[in-house]
N, C-alpha and C positions, 0 to 999 in steps of 0.2 A: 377202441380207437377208430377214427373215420378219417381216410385219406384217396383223396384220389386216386381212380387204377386207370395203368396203359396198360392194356394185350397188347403184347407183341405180337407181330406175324408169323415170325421165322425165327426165334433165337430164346433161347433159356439165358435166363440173368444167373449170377451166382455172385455171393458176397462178394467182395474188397477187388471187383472189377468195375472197371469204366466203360461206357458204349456210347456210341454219338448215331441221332436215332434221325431218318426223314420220315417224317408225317404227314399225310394229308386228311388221313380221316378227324371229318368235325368235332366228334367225342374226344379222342387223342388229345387232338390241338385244344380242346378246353380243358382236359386234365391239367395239363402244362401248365394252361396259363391259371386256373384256379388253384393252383400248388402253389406259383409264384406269389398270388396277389393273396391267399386266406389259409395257408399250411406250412410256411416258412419253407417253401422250396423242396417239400417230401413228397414225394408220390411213389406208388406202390405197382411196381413192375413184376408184371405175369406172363405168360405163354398161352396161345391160343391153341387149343385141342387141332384143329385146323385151319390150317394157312388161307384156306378159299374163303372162310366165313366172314363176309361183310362184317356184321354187327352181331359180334361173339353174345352171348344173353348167359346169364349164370352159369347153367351146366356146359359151358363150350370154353369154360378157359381153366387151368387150373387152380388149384387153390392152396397149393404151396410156392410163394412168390419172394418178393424181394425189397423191404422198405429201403429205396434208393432218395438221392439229394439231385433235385436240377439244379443244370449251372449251364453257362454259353446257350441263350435260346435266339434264335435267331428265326426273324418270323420273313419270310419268302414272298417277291411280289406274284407269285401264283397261289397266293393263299397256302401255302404248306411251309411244316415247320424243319427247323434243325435245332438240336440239340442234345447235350449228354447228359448224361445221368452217372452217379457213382452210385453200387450197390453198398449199403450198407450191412445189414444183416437181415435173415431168413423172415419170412413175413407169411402167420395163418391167415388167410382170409376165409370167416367164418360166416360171413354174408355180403351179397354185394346188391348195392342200389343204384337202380337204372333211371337216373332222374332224367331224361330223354338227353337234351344236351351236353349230361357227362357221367362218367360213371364214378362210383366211390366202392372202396374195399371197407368194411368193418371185421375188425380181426385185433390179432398184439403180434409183438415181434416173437421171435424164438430164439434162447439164446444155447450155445452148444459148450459141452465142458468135458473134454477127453482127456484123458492119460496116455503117453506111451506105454507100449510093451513091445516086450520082444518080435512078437508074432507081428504086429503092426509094422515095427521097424524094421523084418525083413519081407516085405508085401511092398512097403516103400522101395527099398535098395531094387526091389524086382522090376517094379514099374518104372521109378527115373532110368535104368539101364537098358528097357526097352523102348522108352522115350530118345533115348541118345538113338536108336541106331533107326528110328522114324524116320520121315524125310517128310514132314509137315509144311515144309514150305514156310519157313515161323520170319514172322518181323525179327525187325534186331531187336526188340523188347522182350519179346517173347525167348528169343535165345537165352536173353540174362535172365529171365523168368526159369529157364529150365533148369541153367546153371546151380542155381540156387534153391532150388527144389526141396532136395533133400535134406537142408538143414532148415527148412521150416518149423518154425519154433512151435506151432501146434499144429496137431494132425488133420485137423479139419481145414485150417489153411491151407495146407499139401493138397486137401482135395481138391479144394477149389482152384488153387493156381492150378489144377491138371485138368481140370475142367474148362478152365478158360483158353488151355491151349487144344484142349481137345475143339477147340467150335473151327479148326478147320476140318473135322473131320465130321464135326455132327450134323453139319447140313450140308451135303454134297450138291451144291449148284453152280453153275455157272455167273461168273460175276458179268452185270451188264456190260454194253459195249459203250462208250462214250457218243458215239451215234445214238442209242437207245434212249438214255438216261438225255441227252438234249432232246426226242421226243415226247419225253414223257413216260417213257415206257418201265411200265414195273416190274417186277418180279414176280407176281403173281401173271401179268400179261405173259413173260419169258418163258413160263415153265412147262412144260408138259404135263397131264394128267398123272402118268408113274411118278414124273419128278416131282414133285407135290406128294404124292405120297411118300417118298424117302423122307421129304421134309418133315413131316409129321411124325415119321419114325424116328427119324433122329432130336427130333423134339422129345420123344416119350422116354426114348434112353437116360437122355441127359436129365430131363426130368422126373425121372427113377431115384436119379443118385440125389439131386436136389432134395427130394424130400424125406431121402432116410435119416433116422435117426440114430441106424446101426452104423458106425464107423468101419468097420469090419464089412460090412453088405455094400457098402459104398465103395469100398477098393473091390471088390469081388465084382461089382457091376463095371467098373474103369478098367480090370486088369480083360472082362470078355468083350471091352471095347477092340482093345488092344489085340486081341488076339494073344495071350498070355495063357 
């Protein structure tokens, strides 16, 4: 399967979440649009090893990703893009081709199939309980997100809704200043050397759990998030 890929910058995708992305880099912005016009709206969202890297090249982005669906693109009179993407499910990219103006993933999806157990079911009760006593700073969606947590009807879902509330915690930076963001100014301009590397740390965490296929390894890596 051949679909176009975005690296992200700064953010791990994870299933059955949504994200509204700004763009300015040229590859980016023709993934988008060659998803629109020749892939029925699929493009296949990745993380970049590091946040500084211009123009990520095979070995600089990971290769456990996320076949996502565009939708609201909205193209900017500075030449850069907006739009979101819904994650779908887990995506191997098995090779990626650098056609100079955009990139493509070749890979398949990954589908996942767990059973409860007991031992699971009480890893969960442990996690949602030291989720409640967090102070995340959570949207109102994300509260009802948490609310609901624990009766996630499959386990791997559970991981992912605690994944998506974990990204205030996986990339600790400062949000720009409405001054900044009408200069132009990026987050890559904003950040400090160290903070750029947390970023990158906190990229590799999240995409730890992203790629495992042990359900059990996957809360074990969320519960030393937590401090658990």
């Amino acid at each position: 399967m051949k679909i176009p890929l975005f690296p992200t910058v700064n953010s791990v995708v994870f299933p059955n979440s949504s994200s509204v992305y700004m763009i300015k880099r040229e590859f980016s912005i023709n993934a988008v649009k060659e998803s629109q016009a020749k892939y029925g709206s699929q493009i296949v969202i990745t993380s970049q090893k590091d946040m500084a890297t211009e123009r990520p090249g095979p070995d600089q982005v990971y290769r456990t990703a996320c076949l996502c669906e565009v939708t609201n693109v909205i193209e900017l009179p500075d030449r850069s893009m907006k739009f979101a993407a819904t994650a779908k499910v887990r995506f191997r990219i098995d090779d990626i081709i650098d056609a100079d103006s955009v990139f493509y993933a070749i890979g398949e999806t990954l589908i996942d199939t767990f059973e409860s157990t007991p031992k699971l079911l009480a890893r969960k009760e442990v996690i949602v309980e030291r989720l409640k006593r967090l102070n995340l700073q959570l949207e109102e969606e994300d509260k009802s997100l948490l609310t609901h947590l624990f009766d996630a009807a499959k386990e791997r879902d559970f991981v992912w809704s605690i994944c998506q509330l974990l990204r205030h915690e996986q990339i600790q930076h400062r949000s720009l200043s409405l001054d900044e963001i009408n200069r132009g100014v990026s987050i890559l301009d904003a950040l400090t050397v160290d903070e750029k590397k947390k970023v990158n740390s906190g990229m590799a965490r999240m995409q730890e759990i992203l790629e495992s296929s042990d359900l059990v390894k996957s809360l074990q890596l969320i519960e030393n998030i937590l401090g658990i």
